[in-house]
N, C-alpha and C positions, 0 to 999 in steps of 0.2 A: 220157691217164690215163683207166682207166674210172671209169664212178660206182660208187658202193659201195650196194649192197640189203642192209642190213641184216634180219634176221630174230631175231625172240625168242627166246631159249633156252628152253630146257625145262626143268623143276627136275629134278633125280636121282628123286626118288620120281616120275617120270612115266617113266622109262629101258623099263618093259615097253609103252608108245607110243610109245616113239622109230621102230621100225619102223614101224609106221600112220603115223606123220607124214613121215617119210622117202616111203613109198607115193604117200600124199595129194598131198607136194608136187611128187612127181612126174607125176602124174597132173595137176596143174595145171600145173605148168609148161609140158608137150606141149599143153595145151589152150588156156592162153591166155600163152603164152612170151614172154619180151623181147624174142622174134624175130620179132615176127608171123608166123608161121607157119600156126597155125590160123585168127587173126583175117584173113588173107587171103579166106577162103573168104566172107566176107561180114559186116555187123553190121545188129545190127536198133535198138540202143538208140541214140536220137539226142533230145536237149535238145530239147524243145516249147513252148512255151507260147501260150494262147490267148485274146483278150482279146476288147471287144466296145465301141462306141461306139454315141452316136446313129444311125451311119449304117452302119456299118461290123462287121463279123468281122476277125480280123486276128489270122493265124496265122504264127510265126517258131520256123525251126527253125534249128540251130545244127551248120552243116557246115565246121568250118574245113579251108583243103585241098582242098577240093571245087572244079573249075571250072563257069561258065556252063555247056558245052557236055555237061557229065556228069552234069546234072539234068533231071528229066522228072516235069513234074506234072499231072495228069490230075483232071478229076473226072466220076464215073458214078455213077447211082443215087444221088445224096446222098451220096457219100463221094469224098474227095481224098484219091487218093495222090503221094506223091512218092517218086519212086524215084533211085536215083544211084549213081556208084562214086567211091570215095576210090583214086584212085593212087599206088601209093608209087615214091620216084624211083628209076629204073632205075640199078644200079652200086651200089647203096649195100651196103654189108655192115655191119649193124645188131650195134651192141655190146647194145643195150640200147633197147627200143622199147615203149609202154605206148599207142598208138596204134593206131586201128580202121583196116583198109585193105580195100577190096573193095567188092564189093555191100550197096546198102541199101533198105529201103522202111520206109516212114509212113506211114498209114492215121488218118484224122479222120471221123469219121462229122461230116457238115455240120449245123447246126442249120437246122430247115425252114425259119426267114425270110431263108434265105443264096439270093441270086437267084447261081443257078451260071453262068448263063451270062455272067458279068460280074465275073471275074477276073482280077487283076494279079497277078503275081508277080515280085521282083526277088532279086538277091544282089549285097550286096555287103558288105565286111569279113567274111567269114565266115559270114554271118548271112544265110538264106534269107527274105521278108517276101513273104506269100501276103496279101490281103487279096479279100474280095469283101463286095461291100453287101448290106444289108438290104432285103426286100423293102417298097416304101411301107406296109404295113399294119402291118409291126412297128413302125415308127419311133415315137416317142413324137410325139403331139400335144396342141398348146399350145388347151389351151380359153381363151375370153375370159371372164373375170368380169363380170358386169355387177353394179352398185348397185340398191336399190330394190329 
């Protein structure tokens, strides 16, 4: 059974857009179709988020689908990319697909206290986790109080 993609109707008083939207949705459709078709050729938007500890930067991007061996992360001049491809399974003939397949990259401008040379990067569950430390000078330091 296919799925069903509903779409809004149009009211009668909007009948002189029927054609612009008929246009539109076909212009969309070729562009980002249930077939991936265009979405083949590559995607750029990929889930980031970036957080930061005492010790730590700690950058995870969200590539489900993606294996080990199809990701490549690099850092120059203060910025990490990560680049990769989402393969789609050979054989399939797609009724209906809202999924990104092809080439990617991610681009993070580093914050200066990230020592780059001291980067881990892993994946697993879907979830890419880049982490690099802070350089000692950033780190917060514990003064002692003294009495008196």
């Amino acid at each position: 059974m296919l799925p069903v993609v509903r779409r809004s109707t149009w009211p009668a008083f909007e009948e002189p857009f029927a054609q612009l939207r008929r246009e539109m949705d076909s212009l969309f459709d070729r562009a980002f179709g249930g077939d991936g078709g265009a979405l083949s050729q590559g995607w750029s938007s990929v889930a980031c988020t970036i957080w930061e500890d005492e010790d730590r930067f700690t950058i995870e991007l969200d590539l489900p689908g993606v294996a080990e061996s199809d990701v490549n992360v690099t850092v120059h001049n203060g910025m990490l990319y990560v680049q990769g491809e989402r393969k789609a399974e050979e054989g399939r003939n797609y009724l209906y697909n809202t999924r990104r397949f092809g080439r990617f990259e991610h681009v993070v401008t580093l914050p200066a206290a990230a020592i780059s040379e001291d980067v881990r990067a892993k994946l697993a569950n879907g979830v890419l986790r880049i982490e690099l430390n802070k350089s000692p000078e950033a780190k917060p330091k514990k003064i002692a109080v003294q009495s008196g």
